[in-house]
VOGU-3710 file (C-alpha; in Angstrom, 3 decimals, decimal comma):
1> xxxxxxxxxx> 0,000/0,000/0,000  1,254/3,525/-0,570  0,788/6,175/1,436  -1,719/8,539/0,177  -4,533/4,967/-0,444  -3,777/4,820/3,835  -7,490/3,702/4,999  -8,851/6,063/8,414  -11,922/4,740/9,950  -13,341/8,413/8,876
11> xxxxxxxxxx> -13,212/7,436/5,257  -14,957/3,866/6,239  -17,946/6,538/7,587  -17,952/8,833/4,553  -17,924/5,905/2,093  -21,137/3,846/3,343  -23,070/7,088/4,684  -22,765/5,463/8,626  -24,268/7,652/11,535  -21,632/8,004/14,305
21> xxxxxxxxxx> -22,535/6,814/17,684  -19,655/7,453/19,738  -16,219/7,878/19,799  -15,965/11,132/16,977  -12,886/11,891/18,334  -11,253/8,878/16,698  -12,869/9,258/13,603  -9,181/9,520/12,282  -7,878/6,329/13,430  -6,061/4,312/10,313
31> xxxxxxxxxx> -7,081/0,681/9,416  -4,256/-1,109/8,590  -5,854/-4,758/7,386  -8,653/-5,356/5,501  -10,051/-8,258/7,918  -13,301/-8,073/9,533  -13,730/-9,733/12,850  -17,344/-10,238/14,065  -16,404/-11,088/18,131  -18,863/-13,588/18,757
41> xxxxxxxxxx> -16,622/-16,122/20,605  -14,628/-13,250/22,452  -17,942/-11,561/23,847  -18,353/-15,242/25,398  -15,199/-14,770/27,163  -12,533/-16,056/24,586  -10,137/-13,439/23,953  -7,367/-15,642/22,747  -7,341/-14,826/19,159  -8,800/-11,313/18,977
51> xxxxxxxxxx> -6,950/-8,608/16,837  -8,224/-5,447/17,980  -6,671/-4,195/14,603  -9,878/-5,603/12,378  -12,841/-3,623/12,052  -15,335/-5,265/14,609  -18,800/-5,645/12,767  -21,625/-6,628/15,384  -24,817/-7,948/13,631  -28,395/-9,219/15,462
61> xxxxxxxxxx> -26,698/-12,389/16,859  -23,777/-10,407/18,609  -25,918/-7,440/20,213  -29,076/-10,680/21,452  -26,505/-12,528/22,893  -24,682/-9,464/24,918  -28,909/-8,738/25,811  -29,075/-12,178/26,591  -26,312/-12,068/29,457  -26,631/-11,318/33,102
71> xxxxxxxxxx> -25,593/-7,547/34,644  -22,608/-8,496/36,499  -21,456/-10,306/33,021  -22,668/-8,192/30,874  -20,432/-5,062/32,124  -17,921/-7,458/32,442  -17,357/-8,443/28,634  -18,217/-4,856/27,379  -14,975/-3,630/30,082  -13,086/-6,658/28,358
81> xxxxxxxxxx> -14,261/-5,856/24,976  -13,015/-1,820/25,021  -10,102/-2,624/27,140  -8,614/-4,054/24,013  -9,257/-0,939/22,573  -10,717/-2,499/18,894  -10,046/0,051/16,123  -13,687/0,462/15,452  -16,683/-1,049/15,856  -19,820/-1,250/13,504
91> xxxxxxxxxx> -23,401/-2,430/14,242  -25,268/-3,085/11,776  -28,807/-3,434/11,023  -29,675/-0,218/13,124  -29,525/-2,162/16,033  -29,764/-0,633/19,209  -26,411/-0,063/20,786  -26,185/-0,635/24,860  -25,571/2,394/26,561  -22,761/0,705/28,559
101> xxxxxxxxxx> -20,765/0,103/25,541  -20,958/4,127/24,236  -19,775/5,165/27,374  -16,990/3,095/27,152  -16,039/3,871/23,817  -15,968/7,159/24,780  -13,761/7,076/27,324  -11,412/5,124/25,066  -12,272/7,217/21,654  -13,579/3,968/19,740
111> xxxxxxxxxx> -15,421/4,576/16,871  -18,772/3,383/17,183  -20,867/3,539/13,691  -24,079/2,381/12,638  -25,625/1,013/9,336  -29,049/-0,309/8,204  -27,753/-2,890/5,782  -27,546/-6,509/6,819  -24,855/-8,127/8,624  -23,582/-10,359/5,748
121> xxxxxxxxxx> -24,364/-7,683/3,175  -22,666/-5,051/4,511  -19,468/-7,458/5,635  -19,368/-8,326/1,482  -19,443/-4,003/0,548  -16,804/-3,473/3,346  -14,644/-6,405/2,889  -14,413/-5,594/-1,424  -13,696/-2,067/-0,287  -10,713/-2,604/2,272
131> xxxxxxxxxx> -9,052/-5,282/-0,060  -9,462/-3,090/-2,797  -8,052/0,175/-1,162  -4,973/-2,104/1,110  -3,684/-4,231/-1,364  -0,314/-4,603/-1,995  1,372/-2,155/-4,932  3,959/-2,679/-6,919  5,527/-0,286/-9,549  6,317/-1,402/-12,811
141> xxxxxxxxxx> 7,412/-0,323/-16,192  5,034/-0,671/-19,479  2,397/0,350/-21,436  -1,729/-0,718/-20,017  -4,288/-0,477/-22,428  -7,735/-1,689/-22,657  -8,740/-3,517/-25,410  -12,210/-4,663/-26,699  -12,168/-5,068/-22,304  -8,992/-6,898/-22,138
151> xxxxxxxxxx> -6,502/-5,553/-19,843  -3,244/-5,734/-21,876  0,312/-5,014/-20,754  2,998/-4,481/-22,802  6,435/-5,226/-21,934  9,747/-4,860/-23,626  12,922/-2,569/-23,979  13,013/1,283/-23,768  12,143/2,190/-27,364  11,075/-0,914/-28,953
161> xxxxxxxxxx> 7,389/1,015/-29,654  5,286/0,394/-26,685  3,727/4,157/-26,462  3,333/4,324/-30,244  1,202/1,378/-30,442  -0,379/2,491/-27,422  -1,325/6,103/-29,859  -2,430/3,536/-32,568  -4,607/1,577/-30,192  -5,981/4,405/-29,217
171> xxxxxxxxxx> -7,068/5,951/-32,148  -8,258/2,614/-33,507  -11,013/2,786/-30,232  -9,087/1,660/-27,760  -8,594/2,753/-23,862  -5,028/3,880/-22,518  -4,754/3,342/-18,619  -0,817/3,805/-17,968  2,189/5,007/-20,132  5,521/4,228/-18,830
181> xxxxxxxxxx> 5,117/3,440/-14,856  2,201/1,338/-13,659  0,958/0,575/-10,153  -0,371/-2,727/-10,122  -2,592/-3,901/-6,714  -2,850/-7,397/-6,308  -6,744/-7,835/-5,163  -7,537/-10,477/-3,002  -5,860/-13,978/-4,163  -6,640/-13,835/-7,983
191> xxxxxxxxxx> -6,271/-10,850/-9,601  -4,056/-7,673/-10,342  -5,478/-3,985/-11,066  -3,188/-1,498/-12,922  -3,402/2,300/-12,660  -1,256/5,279/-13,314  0,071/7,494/-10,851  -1,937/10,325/-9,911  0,466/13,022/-10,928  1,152/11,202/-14,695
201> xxxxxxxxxx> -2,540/9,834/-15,194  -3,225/10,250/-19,017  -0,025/11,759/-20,254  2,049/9,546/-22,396  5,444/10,065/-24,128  6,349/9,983/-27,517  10,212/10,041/-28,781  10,560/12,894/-31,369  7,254/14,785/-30,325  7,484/14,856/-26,237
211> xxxxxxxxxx> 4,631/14,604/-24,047  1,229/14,525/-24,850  -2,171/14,242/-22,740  -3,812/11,438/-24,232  -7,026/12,883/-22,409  -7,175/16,163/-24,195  -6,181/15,469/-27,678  -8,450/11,970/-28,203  -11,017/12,966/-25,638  -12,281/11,183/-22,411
221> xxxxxxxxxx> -13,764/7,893/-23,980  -9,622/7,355/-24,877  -8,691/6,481/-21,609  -9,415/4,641/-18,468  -8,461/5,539/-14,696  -7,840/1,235/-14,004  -8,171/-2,079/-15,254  -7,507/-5,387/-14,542  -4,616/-7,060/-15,898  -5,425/-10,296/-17,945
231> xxxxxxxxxx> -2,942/-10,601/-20,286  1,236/-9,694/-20,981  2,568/-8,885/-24,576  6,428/-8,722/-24,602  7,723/-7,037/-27,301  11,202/-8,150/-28,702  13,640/-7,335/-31,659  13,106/-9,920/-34,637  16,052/-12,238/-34,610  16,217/-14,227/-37,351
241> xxxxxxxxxx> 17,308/-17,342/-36,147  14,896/-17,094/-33,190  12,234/-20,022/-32,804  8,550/-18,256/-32,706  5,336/-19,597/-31,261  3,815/-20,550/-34,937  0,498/-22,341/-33,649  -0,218/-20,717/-30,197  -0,436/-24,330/-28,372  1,944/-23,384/-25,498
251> xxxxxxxxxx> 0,468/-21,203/-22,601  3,366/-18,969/-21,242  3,141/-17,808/-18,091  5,070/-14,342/-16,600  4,819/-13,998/-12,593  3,651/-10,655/-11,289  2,952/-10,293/-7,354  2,973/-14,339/-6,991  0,444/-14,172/-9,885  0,752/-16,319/-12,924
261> xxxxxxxxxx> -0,497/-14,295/-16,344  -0,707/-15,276/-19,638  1,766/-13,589/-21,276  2,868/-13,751/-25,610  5,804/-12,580/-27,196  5,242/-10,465/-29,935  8,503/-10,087/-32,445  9,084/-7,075/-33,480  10,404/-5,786/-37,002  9,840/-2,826/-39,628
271> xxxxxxxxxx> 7,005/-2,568/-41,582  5,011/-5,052/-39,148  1,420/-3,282/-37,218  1,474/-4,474/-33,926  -1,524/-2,450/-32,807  -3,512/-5,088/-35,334  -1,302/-7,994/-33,506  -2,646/-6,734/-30,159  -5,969/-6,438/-30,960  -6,240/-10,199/-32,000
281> xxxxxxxxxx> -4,091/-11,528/-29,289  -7,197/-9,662/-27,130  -9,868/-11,271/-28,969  -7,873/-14,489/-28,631  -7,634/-14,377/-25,563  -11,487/-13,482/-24,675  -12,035/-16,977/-27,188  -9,873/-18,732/-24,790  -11,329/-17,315/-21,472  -14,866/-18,088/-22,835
291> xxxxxxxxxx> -13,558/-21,779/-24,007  -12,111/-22,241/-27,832  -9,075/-22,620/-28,583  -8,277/-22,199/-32,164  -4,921/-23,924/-32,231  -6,335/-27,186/-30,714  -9,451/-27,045/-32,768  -7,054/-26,604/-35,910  -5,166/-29,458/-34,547  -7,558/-31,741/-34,193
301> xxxxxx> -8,775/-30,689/-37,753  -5,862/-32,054/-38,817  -5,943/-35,349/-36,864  -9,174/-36,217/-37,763  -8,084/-35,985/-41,743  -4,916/-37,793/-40,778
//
């Protein structure tokens, strides 16, 4: 995570439109993981495994069971509860929150918010959120473009033509997200998201002109602020005595964050158009993602005549 995507407990409030019960004064506070804890087990008494540093999200069967329980218990968990001083607590469903527990909070500046939504609908909308806005970044260098909805990076050495067939892309319909340094957040397990940085969002480079806003001169349906990455292109000088992938039956892989992609190298030599390449190693790829595989089927074609 870099600095300015830090998560405070304030933006949590601002983001889902939550009414503030108690503890304003740590509105600030910063979530660090993107965890939920509901503390069903620990407001039973087990405290063993509880990491005050989740967001605590108490739903109908939390707040009936802390109803449920005797005084002399009841202020007993709610002074264990606070004591470990949980970064924030939400209760959802509108239900009502003890009195004990805001006076607590108080005293210790926990954030106490409330929502409407359901327990498990509400954990989903936070959970895709914190992931989302904590995930792991990591900087690269390349060229993102979307095509026909196919996040595509392009790799390869400094002038080998990755911002010019970016320009072609784009003028052939095409979305650019990053020119020249990508953040890419790993989301969840499963996937990566690229974006540019803030400060170079929409500007790309262009050897022999300088820099242009991509933005400005091709208009706003020319770019894209993110997009998942699906698929590498490597670009490479032409070598003539270099063996190329003829029939497309080998899936290459390139690892990115611990993340295997699907990745194609793409020779490069005068006279070729590689924004034409890359737009039908995108609608190859959606083919493969949605099941067909032209190489086996042409393959098999062959077999079969065999």
């Amino acid at each position: 995570m870099i600095e300015d995507d830090k998560v405070l407990v304030l933006d949590i409030f601002n983001k889902f439109d939550l009414d503030i019960i108690a503890g304003r004064c740590g509105i600030k506070r910063e979530i660090e993981v993107s965890d939920i804890k509901r503390p069903g087990i620990e407001l039973a008494g087990f405290w063993k495994h509880f990491y005050p540093e989740r967001i605590n999200l108490l739903g109908t069967t939390e707040m009936s069971f802390l109803r449920g329980l005797d005084e002399e218990e009841f202020y007993q968990r709610i002074d264990e509860y606070v004591d470990f001083n949980p970064v924030c607590i939400i209760i959802a469903r509108g239900e009502d929150v003890p009195g004990y527990l805001i006076e607590r909070a108080e005293e210790k500046n926990i954030p106490i918010l409330s929502t409407q939504t359901s327990t498990t609908r509400f954990s989903s909308m936070l959970l895709n959120y914190l992931e989302e806005k904590l995930a792991p970044v990591k900087v690269i260098h390349g060229v993102l473009v979307d095509i026909y909805g196919i996040g595509v990076l392009i790799r390869g050495e400094s002038g080998i033509g990755k911002s010019e067939t970016a320009i072609e892309l784009v003028k052939r319909g095409h979305r650019l997200v990053a020119d020249d340094i990508i953040e890419i957040k790993k989301i969840g397990e499963l996937h990566l998201s690229g974006t540019a940085p803030e400060n170079a969002r929409y500007f790309l480079e262009m050897r022999g002109i300088g820099i242009i806003n991509v933005k400005n001169l091709f208009g706003a349906g020319s770019v894209k602020h993110s997009s998942p990455i699906d698929l590498t292109v490597r670009l490479e000088r032409w070598r003539e005595n270099e063996e190329y992938e003829r029939l497309g039956l080998d899936d290459n892989k390139t690892e990115i964050m611990d993340l295997k992609i699907d990745e194609i190298v793409i020779p490069v030599k005068p006279g070729r158009n590689l924004a034409l390449v890359l737009e039908v190693a995108a609608m190859n790829y959606r083919m493969k993602t949605m099941g067909y595989n032209a190489a086996v089927d042409f393959t098999e074609n062959i077999m079969r005549k065999k």
